[in-house]
C-alpha positions in Angstrom: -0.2 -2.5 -18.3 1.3 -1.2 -15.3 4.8 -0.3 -14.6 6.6 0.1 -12.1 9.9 2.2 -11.7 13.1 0.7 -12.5 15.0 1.1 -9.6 15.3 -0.4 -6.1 12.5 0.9 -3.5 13.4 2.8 -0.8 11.0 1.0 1.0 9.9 -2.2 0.9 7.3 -4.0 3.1 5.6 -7.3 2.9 2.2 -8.0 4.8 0.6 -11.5 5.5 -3.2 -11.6 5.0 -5.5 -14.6 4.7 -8.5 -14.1 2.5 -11.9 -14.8 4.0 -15.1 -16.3 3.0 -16.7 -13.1 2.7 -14.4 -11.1 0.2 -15.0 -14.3 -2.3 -17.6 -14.2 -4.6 -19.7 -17.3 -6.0 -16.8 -18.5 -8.1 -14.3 -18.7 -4.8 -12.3 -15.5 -6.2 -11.3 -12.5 -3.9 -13.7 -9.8 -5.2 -12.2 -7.3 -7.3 -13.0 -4.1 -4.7 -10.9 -6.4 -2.4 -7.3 -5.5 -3.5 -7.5 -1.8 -2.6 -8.1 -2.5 0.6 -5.8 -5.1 1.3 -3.6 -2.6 -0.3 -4.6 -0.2 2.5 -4.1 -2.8 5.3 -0.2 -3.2 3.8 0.4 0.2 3.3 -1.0 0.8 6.9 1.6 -1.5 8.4 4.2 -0.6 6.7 3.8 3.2 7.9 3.4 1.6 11.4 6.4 -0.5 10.7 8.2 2.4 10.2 7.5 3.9 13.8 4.9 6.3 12.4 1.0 6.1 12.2 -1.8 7.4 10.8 -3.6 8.6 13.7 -0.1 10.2 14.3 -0.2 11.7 10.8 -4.1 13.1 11.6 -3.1 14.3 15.0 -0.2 16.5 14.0 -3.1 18.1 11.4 -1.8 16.2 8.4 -4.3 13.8 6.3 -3.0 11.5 3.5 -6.4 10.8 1.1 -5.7 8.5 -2.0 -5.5 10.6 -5.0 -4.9 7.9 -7.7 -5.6 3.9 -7.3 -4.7 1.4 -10.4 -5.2 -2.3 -10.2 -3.8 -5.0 -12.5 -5.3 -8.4 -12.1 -3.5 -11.5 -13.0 -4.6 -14.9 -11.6 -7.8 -14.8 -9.0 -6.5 -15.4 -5.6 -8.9 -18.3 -4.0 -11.0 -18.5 -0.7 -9.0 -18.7 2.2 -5.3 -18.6 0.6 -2.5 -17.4 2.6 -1.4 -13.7 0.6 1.6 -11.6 0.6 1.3 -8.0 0.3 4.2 -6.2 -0.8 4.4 -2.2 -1.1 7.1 -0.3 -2.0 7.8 3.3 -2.4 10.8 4.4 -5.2 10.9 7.6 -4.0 11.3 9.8 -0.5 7.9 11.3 -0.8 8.0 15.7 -1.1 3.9 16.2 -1.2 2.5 12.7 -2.6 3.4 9.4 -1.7 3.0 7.0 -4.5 3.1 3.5 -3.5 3.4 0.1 -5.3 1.8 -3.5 -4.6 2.6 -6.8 -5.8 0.3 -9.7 -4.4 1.4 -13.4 -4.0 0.2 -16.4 -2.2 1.8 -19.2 -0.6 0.1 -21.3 -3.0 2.0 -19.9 -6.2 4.9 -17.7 -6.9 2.8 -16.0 -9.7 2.3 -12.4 -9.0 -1.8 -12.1 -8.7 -2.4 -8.7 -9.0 -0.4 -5.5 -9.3 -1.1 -2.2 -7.7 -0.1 1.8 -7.5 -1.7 4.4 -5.3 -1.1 7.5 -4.9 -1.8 9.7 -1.8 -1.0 13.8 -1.2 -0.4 14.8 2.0 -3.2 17.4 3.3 -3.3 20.0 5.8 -6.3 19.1 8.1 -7.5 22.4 8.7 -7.2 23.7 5.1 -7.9 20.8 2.8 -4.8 22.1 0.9 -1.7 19.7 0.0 1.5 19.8 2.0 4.7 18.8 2.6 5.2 15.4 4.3 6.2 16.1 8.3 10.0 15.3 8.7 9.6 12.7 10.7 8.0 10.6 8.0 10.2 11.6 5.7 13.5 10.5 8.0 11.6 7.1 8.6 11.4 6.8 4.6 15.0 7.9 4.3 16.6 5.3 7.2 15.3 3.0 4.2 13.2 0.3 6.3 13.5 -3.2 4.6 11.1 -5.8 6.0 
């Protein structure tokens, strides 16, 4: 079972998603492979949120590949229900960002699935891990809640 820290996030974001017909399977469920990318989607938008993007990241020669990814699944989430992505981040990230998803739906306030991934920033030129740019780590720092 997963665990998440126990302490308030530095960051916390919340996306709205809608699932569609075709991430269902015969049963009506969001399929599995699913979560991760809604995952991605949230985690996108929150770094957006935060006045930072990932072509940004890319452009200044820094990638951010996932270097861990854990899922917990609770209750299926159905065909077409309105979803709630939270992420949050515990931590200022130094070299790896490790974030933290809890899904919801407007339909229940059971948590349906639980998520942590992990990403280490890269240097694009060397493929070797670096420190986050200090921009990113000043938007993580001015503490965005959303």
């Amino acid at each position: 079972m997963m665990k998440f820290p126990d302490k308030e996030p530095v960051v916390e974001f919340t996306h709205p998603m809608r699932s569609r017909y075709g991430e269902t399977d015969r049963m009506g469920y969001v399929y599995y492979g699913r979560y991760l990318e809604y995952f991605e989607v949230a985690r996108t938008e929150m770094i957006r949120s935060m006045g930072v993007s990932y072509r940004e990241l890319e452009d200044s020669g820094v990638m951010l590949p996932v270097v861990h990814a854990e899922v917990d699944y609770k209750v299926p989430v159905l065909y077409d229900e309105e979803m709630f992505i939270k992420v949050m981040v515990f931590e200022v990230p130094s070299v790896r960002l490790r974030t933290y998803y809890e899904v919801t739906t407007a339909a229940s306030d059971k948590v349906h699935a639980q998520g942590e991934v992990s990403l280490c920033f890269v240097d694009r030129e060397s493929r070797r891990p670096c420190r986050a740019p200090e921009s990113f780590i000043k938007s993580m720092q001015d503490g965005l809640k959303a």
